[in-house]
C-alpha positions as CSV (number, residue, x, y, z in Angstrom):
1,X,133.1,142.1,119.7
2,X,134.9,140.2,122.6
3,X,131.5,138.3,123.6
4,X,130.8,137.5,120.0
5,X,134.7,135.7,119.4
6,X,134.3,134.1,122.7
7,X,131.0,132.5,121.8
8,X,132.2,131.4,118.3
9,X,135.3,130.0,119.3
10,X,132.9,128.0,122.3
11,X,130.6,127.0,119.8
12,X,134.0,125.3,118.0
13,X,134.8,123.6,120.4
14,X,131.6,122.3,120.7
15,X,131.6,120.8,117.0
16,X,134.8,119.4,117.4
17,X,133.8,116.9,120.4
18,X,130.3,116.3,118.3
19,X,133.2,114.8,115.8
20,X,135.3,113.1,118.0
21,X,132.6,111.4,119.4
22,X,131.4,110.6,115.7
23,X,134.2,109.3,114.9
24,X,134.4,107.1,117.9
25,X,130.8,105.4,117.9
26,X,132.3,104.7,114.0
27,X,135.0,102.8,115.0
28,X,133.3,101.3,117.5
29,X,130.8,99.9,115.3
30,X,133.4,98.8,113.2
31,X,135.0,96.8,115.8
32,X,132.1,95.4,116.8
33,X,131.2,93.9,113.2
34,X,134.5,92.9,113.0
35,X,133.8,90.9,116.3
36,X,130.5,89.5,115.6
37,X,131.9,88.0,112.2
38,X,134.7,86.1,113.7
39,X,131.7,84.7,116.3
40,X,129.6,83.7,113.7
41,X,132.4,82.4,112.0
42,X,133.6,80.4,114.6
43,X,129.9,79.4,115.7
44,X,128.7,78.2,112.3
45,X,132.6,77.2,111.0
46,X,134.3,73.8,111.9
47,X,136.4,75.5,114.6
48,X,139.9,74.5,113.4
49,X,142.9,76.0,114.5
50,X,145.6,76.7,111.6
């Protein structure tokens, strides 16, 4: 009974960096859009400073 608590709480710790690092490559891509949009902007836009 010992083995089988220590495997599942292992196999929880396991999921829970699979979702950290989910939820980091989604911010990352989010931050990257963000990014590309204000260089496209800027590349296509007049370029004017407010």
């Amino acid at each position: 009974m010992k083995d089988y608590n220590y495997k599942l709480l292992k196999n929880t710790k396991i999921d829970r960096k699979k979702g950290i690092t989910l939820l980091a490559l989604v911010i990352t891509i989010i931050i990257m859009l963000l990014l590309a949009a204000i260089a496209i902007q800027m590349a296509i836009g007049d370029n004017r400073t407010y």
